[in-house]
C-alpha positions in Angstrom: 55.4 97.9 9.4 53.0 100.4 7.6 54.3 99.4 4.4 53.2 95.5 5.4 50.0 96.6 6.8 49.1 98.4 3.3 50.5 95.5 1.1 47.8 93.1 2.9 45.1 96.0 2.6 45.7 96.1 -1.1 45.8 92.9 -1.3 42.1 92.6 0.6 40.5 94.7 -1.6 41.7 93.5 -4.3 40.2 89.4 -2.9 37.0 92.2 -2.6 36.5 92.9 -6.0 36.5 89.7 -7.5 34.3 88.7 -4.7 31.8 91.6 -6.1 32.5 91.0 -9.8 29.2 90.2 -11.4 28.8 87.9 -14.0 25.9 87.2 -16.6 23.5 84.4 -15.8 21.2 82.8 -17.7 18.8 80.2 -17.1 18.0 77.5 -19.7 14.6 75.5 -19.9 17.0 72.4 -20.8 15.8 69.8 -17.9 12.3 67.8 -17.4 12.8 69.0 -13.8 13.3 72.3 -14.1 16.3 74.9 -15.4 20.3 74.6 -16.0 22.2 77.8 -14.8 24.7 78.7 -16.8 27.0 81.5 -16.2 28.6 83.2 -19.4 31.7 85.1 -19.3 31.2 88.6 -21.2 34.7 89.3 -20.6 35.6 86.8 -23.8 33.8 89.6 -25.8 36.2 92.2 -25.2 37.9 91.6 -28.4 35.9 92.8 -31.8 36.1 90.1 -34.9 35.8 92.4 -37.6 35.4 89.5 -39.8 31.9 89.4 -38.1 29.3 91.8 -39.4 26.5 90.2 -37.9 25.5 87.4 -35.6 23.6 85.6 -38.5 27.4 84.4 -39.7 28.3 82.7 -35.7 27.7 78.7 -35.4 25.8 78.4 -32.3 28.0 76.3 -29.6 26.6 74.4 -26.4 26.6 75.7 -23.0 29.4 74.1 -20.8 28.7 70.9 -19.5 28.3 70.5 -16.3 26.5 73.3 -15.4 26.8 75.9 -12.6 23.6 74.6 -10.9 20.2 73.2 -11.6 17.0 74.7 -9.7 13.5 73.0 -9.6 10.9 74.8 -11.0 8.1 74.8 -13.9 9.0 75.6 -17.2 7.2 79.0 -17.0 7.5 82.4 -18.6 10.5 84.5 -17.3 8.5 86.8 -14.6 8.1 83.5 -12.7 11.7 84.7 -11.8 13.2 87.0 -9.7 17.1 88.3 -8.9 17.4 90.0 -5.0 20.7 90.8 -4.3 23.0 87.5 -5.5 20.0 85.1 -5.3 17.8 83.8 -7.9 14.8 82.7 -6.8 12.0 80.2 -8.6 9.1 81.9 -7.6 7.1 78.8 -9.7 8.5 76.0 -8.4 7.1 72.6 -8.9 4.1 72.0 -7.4 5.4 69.4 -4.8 7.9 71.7 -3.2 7.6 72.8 0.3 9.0 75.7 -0.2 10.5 78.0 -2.9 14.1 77.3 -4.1 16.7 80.1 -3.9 20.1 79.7 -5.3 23.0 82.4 -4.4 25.0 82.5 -7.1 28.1 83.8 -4.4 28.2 80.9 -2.7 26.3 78.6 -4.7 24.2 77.8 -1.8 20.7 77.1 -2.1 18.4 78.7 0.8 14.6 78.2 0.8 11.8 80.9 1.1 8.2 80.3 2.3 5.6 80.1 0.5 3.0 83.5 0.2 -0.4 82.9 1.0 -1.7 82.7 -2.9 0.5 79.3 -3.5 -2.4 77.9 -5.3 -2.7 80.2 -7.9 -0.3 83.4 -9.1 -2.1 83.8 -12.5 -0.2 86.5 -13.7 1.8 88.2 -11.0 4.1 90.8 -11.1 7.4 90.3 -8.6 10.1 92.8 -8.0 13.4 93.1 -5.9 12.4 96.9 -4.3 14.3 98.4 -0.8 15.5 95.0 0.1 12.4 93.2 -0.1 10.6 90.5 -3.0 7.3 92.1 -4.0 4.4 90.0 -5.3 2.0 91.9 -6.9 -1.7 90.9 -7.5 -5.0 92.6 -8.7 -6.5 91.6 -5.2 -3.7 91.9 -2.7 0.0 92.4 -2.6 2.1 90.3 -1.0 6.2 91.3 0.0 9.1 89.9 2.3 12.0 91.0 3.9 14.9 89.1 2.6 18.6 90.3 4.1 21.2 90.7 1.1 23.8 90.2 3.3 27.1 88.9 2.3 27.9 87.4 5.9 26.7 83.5 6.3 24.4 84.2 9.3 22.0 86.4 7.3 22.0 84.5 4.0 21.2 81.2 6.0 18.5 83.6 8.3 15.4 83.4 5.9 12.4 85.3 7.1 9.3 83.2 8.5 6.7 84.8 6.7 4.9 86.8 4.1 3.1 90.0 4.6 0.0 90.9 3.3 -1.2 94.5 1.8 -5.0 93.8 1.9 -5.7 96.5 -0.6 -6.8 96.1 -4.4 -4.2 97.3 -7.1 -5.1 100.6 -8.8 -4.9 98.5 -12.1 -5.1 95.5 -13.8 -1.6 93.4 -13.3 -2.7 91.2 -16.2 -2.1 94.5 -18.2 1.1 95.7 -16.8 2.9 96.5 -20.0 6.4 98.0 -18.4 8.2 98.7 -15.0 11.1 100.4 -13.9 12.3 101.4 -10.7 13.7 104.8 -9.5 16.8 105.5 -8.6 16.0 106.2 -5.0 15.7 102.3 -4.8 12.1 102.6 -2.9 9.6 103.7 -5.8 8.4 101.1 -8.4 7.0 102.9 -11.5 4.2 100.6 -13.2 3.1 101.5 -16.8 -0.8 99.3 -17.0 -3.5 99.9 -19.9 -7.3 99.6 -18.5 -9.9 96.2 -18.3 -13.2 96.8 -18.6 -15.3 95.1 -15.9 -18.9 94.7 -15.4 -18.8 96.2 -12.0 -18.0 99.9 -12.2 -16.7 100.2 -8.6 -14.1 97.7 -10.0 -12.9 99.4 -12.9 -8.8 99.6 -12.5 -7.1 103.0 -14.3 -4.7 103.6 -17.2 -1.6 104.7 -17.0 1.4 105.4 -15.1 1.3 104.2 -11.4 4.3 104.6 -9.0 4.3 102.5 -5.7 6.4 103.7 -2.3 7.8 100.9 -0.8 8.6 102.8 2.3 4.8 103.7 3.0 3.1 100.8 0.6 1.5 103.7 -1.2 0.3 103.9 -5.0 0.0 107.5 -6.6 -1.3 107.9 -10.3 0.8 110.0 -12.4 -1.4 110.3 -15.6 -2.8 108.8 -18.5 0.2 108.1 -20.4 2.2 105.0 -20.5 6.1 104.3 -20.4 7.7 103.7 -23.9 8.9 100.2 -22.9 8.0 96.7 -22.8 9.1 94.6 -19.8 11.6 95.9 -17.2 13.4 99.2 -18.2 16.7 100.1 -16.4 18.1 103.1 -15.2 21.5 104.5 -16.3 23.3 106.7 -15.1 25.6 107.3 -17.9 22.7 108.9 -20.0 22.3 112.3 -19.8 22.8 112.5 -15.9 20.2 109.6 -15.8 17.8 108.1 -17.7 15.7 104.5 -18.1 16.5 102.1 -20.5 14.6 99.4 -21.8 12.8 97.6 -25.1 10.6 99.9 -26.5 6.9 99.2 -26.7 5.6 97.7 -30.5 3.9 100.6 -32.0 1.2 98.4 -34.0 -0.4 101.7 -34.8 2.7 102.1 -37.0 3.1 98.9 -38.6 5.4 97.4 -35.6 8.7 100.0 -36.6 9.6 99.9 -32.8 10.3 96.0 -32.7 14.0 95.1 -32.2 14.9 98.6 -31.1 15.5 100.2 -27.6 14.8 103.1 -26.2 15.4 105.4 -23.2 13.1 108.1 -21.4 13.7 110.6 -18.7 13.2 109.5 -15.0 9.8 110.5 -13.5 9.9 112.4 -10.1 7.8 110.3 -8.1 7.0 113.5 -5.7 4.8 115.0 -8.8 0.7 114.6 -8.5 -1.0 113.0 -11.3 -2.1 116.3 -12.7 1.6 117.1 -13.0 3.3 114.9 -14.6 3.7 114.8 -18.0 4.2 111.9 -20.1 8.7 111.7 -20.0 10.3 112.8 -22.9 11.7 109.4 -25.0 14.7 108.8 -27.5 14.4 105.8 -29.5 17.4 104.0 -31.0 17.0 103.8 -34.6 19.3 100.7 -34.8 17.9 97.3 -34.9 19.3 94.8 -32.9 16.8 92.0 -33.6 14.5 91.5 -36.3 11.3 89.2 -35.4 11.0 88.4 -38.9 13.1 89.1 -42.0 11.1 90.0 -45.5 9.4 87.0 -47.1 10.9 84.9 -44.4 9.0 82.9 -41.0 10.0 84.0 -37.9 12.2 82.4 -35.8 12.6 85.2 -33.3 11.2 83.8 -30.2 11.8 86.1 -27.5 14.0 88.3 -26.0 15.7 90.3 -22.8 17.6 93.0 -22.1 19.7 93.6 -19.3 21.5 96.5 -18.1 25.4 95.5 -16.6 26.1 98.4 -13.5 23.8 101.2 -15.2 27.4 103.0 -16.8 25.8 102.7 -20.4 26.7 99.0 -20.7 24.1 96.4 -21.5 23.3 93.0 -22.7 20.7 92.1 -24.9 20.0 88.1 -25.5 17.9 87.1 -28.4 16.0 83.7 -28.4 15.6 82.1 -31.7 14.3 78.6 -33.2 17.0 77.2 -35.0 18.0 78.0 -38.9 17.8 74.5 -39.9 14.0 74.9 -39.1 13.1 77.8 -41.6 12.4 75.5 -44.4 10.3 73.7 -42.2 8.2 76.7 -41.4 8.0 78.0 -44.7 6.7 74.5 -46.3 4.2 74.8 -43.6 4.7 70.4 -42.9 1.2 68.8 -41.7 1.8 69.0 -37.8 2.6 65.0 -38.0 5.4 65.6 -40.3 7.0 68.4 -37.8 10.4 67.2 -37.0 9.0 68.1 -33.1 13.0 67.6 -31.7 14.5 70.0 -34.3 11.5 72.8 -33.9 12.7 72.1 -29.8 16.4 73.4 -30.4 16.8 77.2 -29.5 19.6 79.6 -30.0 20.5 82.5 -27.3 22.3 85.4 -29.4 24.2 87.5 -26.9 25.1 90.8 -27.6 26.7 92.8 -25.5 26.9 96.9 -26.1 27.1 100.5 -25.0 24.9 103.0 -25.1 25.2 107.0 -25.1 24.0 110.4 -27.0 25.3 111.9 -30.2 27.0 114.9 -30.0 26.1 116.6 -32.6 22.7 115.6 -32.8 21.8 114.3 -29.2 20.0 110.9 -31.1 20.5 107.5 -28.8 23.2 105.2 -30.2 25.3 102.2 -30.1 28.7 103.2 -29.3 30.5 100.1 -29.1 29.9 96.5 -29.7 31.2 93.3 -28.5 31.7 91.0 -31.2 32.8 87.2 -30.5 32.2 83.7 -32.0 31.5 83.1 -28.4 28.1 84.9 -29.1 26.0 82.6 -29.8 24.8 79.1 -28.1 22.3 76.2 -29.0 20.6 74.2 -26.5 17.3 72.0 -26.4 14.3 72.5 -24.8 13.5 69.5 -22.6 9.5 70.7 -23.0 7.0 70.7 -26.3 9.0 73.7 -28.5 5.7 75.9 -28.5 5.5 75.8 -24.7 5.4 79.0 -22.0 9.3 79.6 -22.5 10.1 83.1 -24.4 11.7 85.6 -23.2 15.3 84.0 -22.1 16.1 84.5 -18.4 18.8 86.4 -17.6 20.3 88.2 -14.7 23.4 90.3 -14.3 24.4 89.8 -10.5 
């Protein structure tokens, strides 16, 4: 009888981990209405090709067709997006929408969340998933909800009522948030911002490092120093005992070296006073994994996004590019009406999935294995004008 009773608990959890498998999403700007989900399977690029030495030599293929799901949205730039537990939610959807569109990517169920208060306008916002709420971040106010990540059907259907409003001015400019990461504690949002100048002194918003308390909807300034990143960082634990993870910031001071690497810093203590903290000691990767432009070539790097895949030194990074058959094209430099508008639409995601960890011998940042695949690449068409909002792909591990 025990024996029978521990065959059918193996085989439970067992039905439990494929239920909490995560999978790679990515949403493409392919629809008039809005964006194709597509779910890739990063499990295909288990096995290396070493005939492959570099992503240049893989023939883009389409997406699968049907795909997972569509959602309704504009065709914005990727912070218009937000991941909070298995939903994805359009935080810009079209204009005529009653409400915002979430998709939960479990189920494939789509839930709707109300609309904040600012649904005119979000400009430039800043929203994060922080201690099981959605956080929408603007220069004036701050906006969050409480939004259950509950596997069970009666909390995913159970969508709160309202937003609630922090009636307090950000300590900086969001328009100028260059990086974010948040702690491993899973309450404290670190925010890296550079300064605006406005006429008003009273106004002025400070430089730096900021961290926010989600627990007591605090901001404390941590000094005049900003994280090494661009976009969202990730922590790992993996690194060192711990340590974020992101695309580093383009050192234009330095001719742009930084562009197409990574790099990783230590994790500020969010208990420390601005006076002392110190800026975090940073590694950069000295491998490229992108280039925005080769020599004597136009760029067809577009954009690009990094994400991490269960913070165990594991990542994805996925390049957008305009197609090859384009570079011609760009380097003749075709009076606009000559521009072949439907090929300059066509974009190519380059997927390339990786591990991270630390030299032995001399502590440096490096790639320690690669996933290479002719599965790697894929070619779809942008249903908007090719130059539109759309850079950075969107892309969530969940």
């Amino acid at each position: 009888m025990a024996m029978a009773r521990g065959r059918s608990d193996d085989g439970t959890r067992a039905v439990k981990r494929r239920k909490q498998q995560k999978r790679l999403y990515v949403l493409v700007d392919d629809w008039e209405r809005g964006y194709s989900v597509q779910k890739l399977d990063t499990d295909a690029m288990d096995a290396d090709d070493d005939s492959i030495s570099n992503l240049n030599e893989i023939k883009p293929t389409r997406f699968r067709d049907p795909p997972v799901a569509r959602m309704e949205a504009q065709h914005a730039r990727s912070w218009s997006f937000v991941a909070h537990g298995t939903k994805i939610f359009a935080m810009q959807p079209n204009n005529s929408s009653p409400a915002i569109p979430a998709l939960d990517v479990a189920t494939l169920s789509t839930a709707i969340c109300p609309w904040p208060p600012c649904r005119c306008d979000f400009g430039r916002p800043l929203f994060v998933s922080l201690a099981g709420k959605i956080f929408l971040f603007l220069s004036l106010h701050t906006y969050y909800i409480d939004i259950s990540t509950s596997s069970s059907k009666a909390a995913a259907a159970a969508m709160p009522a309202s937003w609630t409003t922090i009636h307090e001015r950000l300590p900086f400019a969001v328009t100028q948030v260059s990086s974010y990461a948040t702690h491993p504690d899973g309450r404290t949002l670190f925010v890296s911002a550079g300064a605006r100048a406005y006429p008003d002194p009273d106004q002025r918003q400070r430089h730096g490092t900021f961290s926010f308390d989600a627990g007591i909807l605090q901001w404390t300034h941590h000094g005049e120093w900003l994280l090494p990143f661009e976009g969202q960082a990730f922590f790992d634990r993996a690194l060192g005992g711990g340590a974020w993870v992101g695309l580093c910031r383009i050192d234009h001071d330095n001719g742009g070296a930084t562009a197409g690497r990574l790099c990783c810093c230590d994790v500020v203590d969010p208990n420390s006073g601005s006076t002392a903290t110190p800026a975090p000691r940073t590694k950069l990767l000295e491998e490229k994994l992108f280039d925005k432009a080769g020599p004597g070539l136009p760029t067809l790097h577009v954009g690009a996004t990094l994400v991490s895949m269960g913070g165990r030194g594991e990542f994805c990074l996925v390049e957008s590019r305009m197609h090859d058959d384009v570079r011609d094209m760009l380097r003749d430099y075709y009076p606009r009406e000559q521009l072949d508008w439907r090929a300059l639409s066509r974009r190519v995601l380059r997927v390339t999935v990786f591990r991270l960890g630390f030299d032995e011998a001399t502590g440096a940042l490096r790639v320690v294995s690669r996933r290479r695949t002719r599965r790697a690449a894929k070619v779809f068409r942008q249903a908007h004008c090719w130059g539109g909002p759309s850079l950075d792909p969107i892309v969530f591990w969940i």
